[in-house]
C-alpha positions in Angstrom: 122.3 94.9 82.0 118.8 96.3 80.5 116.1 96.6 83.0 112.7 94.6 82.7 110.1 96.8 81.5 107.2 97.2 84.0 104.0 96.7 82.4 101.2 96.1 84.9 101.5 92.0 84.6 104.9 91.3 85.8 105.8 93.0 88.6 109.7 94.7 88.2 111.3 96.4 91.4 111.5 99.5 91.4 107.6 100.0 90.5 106.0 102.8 92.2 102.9 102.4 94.3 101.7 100.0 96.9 102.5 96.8 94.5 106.1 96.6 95.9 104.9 96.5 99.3 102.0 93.5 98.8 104.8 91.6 96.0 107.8 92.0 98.5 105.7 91.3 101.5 104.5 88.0 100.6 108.3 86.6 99.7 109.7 87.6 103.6 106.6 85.8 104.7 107.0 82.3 102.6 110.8 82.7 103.7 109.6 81.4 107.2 108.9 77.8 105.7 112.3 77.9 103.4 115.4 77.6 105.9 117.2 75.0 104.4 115.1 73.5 102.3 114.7 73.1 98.3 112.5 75.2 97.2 111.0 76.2 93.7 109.3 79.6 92.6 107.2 79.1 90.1 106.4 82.2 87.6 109.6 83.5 89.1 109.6 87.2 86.9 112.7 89.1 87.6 114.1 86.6 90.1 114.0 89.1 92.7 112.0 86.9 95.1 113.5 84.0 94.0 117.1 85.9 95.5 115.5 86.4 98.6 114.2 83.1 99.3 117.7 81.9 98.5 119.1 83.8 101.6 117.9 81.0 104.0 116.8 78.2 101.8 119.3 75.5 100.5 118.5 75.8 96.9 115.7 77.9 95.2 114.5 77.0 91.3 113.4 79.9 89.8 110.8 79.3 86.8 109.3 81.7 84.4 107.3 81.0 80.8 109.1 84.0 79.5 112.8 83.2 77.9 113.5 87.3 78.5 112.7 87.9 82.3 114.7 84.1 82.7 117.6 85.4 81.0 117.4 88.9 82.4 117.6 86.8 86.0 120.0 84.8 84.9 122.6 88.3 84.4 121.2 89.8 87.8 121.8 87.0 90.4 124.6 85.1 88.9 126.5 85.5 91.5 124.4 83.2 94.0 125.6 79.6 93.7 122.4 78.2 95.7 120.3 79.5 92.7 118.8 78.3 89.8 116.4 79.8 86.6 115.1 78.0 84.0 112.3 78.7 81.2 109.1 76.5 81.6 105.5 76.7 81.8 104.0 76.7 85.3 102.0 73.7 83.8 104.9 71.7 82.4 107.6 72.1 85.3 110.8 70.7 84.3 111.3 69.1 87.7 111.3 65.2 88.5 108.2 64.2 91.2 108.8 64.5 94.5 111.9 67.3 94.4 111.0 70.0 96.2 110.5 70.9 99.7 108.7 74.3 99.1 107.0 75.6 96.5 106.2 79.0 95.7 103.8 80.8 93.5 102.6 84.6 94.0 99.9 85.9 91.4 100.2 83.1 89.3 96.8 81.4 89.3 94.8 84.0 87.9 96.9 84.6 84.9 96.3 81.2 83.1 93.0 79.3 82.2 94.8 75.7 83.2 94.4 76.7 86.8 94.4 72.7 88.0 96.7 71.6 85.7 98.8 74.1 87.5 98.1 72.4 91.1 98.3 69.1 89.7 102.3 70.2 88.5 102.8 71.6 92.2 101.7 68.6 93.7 103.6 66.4 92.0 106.9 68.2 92.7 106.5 68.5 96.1 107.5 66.0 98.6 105.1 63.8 100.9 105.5 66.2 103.5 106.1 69.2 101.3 104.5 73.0 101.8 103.0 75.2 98.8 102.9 78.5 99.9 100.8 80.3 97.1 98.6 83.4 96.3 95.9 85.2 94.4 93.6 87.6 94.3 90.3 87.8 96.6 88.1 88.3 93.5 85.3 89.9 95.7 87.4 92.0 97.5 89.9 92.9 94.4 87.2 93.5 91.4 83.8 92.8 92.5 83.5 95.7 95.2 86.0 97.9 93.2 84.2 97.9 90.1 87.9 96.9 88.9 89.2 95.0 86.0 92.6 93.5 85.7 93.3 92.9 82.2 96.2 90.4 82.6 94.0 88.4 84.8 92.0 84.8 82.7 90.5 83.9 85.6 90.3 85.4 89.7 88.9 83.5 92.0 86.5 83.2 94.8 87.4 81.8 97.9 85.5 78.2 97.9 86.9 78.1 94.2 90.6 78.3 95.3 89.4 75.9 98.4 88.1 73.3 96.0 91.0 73.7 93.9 93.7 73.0 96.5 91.8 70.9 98.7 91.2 67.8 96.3 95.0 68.0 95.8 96.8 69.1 99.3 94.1 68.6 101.9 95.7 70.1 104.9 95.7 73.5 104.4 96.0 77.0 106.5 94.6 80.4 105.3 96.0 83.6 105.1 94.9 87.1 104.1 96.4 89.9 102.9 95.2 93.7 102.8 97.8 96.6 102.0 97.4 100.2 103.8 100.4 102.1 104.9 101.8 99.0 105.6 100.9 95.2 104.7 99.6 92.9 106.5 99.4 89.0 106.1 97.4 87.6 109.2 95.7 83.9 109.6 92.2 83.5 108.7 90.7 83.4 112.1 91.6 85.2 115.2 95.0 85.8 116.2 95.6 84.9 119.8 98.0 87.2 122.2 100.7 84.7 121.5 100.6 84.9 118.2 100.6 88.9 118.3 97.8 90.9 118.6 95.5 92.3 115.3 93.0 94.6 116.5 90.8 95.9 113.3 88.2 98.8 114.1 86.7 101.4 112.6 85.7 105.1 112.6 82.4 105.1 113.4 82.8 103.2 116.1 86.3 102.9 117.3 85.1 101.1 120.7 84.2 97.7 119.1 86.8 95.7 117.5 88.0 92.4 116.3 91.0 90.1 116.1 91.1 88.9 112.6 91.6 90.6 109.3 88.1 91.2 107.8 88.0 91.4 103.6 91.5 90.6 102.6 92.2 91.9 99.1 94.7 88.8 98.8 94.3 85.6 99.7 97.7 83.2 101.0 97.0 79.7 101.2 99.8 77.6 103.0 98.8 73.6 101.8 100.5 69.9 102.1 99.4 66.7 102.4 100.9 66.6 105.9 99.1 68.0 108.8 102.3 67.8 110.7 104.0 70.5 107.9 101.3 72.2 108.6 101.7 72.6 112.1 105.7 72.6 112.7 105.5 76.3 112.2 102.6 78.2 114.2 100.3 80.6 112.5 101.8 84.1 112.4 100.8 87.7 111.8 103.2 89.6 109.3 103.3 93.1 109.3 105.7 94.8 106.2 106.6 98.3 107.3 108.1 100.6 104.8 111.2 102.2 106.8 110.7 105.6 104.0 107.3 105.6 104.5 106.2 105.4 100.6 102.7 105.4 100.5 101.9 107.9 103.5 104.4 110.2 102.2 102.3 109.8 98.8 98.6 109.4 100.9 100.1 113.3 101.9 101.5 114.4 98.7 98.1 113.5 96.9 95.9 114.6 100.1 98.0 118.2 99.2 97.0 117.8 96.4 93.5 117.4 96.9 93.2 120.4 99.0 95.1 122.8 96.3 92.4 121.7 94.0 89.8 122.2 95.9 91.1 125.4 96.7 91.6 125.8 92.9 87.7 125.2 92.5 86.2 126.9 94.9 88.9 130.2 93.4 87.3 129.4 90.0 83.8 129.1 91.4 84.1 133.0 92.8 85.5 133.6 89.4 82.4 132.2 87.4 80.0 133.4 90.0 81.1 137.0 89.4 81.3 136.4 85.7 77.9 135.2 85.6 76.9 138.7 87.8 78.4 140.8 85.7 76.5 139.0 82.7 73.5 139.4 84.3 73.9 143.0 84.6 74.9 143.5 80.9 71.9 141.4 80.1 69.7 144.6 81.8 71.6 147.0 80.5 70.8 145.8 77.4 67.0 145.0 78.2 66.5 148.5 79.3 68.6 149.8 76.2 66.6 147.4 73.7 63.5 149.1 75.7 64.7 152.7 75.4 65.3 152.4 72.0 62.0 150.5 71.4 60.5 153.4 73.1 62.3 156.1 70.8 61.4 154.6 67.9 58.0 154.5 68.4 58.4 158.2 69.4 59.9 158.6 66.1 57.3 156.7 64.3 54.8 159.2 65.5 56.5 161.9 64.8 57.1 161.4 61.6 53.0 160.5 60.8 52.7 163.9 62.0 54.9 165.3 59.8 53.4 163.4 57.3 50.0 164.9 58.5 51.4 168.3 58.2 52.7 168.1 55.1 49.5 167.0 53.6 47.8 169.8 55.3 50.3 172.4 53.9 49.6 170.4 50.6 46.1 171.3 50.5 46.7 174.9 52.1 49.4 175.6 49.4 46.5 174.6 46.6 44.3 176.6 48.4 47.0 179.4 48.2 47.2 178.8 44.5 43.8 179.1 43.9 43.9 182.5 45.5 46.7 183.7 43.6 45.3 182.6 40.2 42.2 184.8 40.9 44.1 187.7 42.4 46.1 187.9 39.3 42.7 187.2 37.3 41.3 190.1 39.0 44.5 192.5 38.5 43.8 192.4 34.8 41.6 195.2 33.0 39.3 192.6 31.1 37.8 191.3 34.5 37.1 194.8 35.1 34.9 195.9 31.9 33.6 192.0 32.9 32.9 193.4 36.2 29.3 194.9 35.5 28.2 192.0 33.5 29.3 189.4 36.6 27.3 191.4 38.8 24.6 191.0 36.4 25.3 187.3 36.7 25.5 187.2 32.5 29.2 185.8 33.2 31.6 184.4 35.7 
């Protein structure tokens, strides 16, 4: 049988990551209001919780809008006679009024604009004294302080929003919360007396004050039925989910390893570019005092050469001035300047 594809709206098991604890987590908890009773799960996916909730309910309907993941559960749990799928929107259940003991719906809300139509269907398959166990986001806690955007998700909500929702419909109503860590845990609204188990929640800074209730649940359960008494027959609990591999603090490690190897990785890179950057820096001065060197030659050649031009014009003139004196020389060699002689002492010639 082909496997589901994962692909961030449907959650498949097997998906890595802290989803499988908060998605599995949340199906061992409804199963507390399910033992023997008919129970429906709507937007049912894979059918994996739907499976579970069949292991102490009478009969579970699983329902899912999409006709692959429907027949893909079909294939996987076939072998379950107390189990049912069938292909319908979460809007238009195919179930008559008044069927169902339980009803399930985990991440469903925030995926559809039609969000009390989708009520209105749960409420009318539920019996007088039936339970709707249901969930969604905390949109304060799961986008607004994250900065996070879930693009699957029409419309999160607030938690007066879901109140006003459920309230107009199923009045009696209990709250839950949800926050994953290395473990999950789904704990009532308020405080959580000793009977109940104990929730102490602290923190670092200072460990020595603490509370009994789960502050800023990134989830919110809601547990609603227009019977106080369902309400009441089971008492509020506190649900831990404990991973017996110990997922997500073996990967909190791996990626705290991580962490440190590129740090170290950095701060080896930082030496790295810290001596490159010296070793620039002395090339750079090498090269200043060669640039100044080489200025300083070259105005050493500049002046040597304009006194070599100097010179040469000197030797210029004292080579005319040589000329001169040969031309008389061999003037004066010649026998005509010497019968001339008398008369250029007379001053009658030159």
């Amino acid at each position: 049988m082909s496997e589901l594809p994962f692909t961030g709206e449907r959650f498949v098991p097997g998906a890595k990551g802290e989803i499988w604890v908060e998605h599995w987590h949340r199906y061992h908890f409804a199963s507390r209001w399910c033992a023997g009773k008919r129970v429906l799960d709507v937007a049912c996916g894979e059918g994996y919780g739907t499976a579970l909730l069949a292991r102490q309910a009478a009969h579970v309907t699983g329902v899912d809008i999409s006709a692959g993941a429907i027949a893909h559960a079909r294939g996987r749990y076939a072998s379950l006679a107390n189990v049912e799928f069938m292909e319908a929107s979460c809007t238009a259940l195919p179930l008559a009024d008044a069927c169902v003991d339980v009803a399930v719906s985990f991440e469903t809300i925030e995926h559809i604009a039609a969000q009390a139509e989708f009520i209105d269907e749960l409420a009318r398959v539920l019996k007088p004294g039936g339970v709707l166990v249901l969930s969604c986001p905390n949109k304060l806690e799961y986008s607004d302080r994250r900065g996070f955007t879930n693009e699957f998700h029409v419309k999160e909500l607030y938690r007066d929003e879901l109140a006003s929702l459920i309230a107009s419909r199923l009045p009696e109503v209990a709250w839950y919360g949800q926050r994953p860590s290395f473990f999950s845990v789904i704990a009532p609204e308020g405080a959580v007396s000793r009977a109940e188990g104990e929730l102490v929640e602290t923190g670092e800074a200072d460990a020595s004050e603490a509370t009994h209730a789960l502050s800023r649940p990134l989830y919110f359960l809601v547990v609603a039925s227009r019977s106080a008494a369902s309400i009441a027959s089971l008492p509020p609990a506190l649900s831990v989910l404990a991973d017996r591999d110990d997922w997500v603090h073996r990967d909190y490690e791996k990626v705290m390893r991580m962490l440190e190897e590129s740090a170290a990785r950095g701060a080896h890179l930082d030496a790295q570019l810290a001596d490159r950057e010296r070793a620039i820096s002395a090339l750079q001065a090498e090269v200043r005092a060669a640039d100044a060197s080489r200025s300083e030659a070259e105005a050493k050649l500049v002046q040597g050469v304009a006194a070599l031009h100097a010179r040469e014009a000197e030797l210029a003139v004292r080579n005319i001035s040589l000329a001169d004196k040969d031309r008389e020389l061999l003037r004066r060699r010649s026998w005509r300047w010497w019968l001339k002689l008398p008369l250029i002492r007379l001053g009658l010639l030159k």
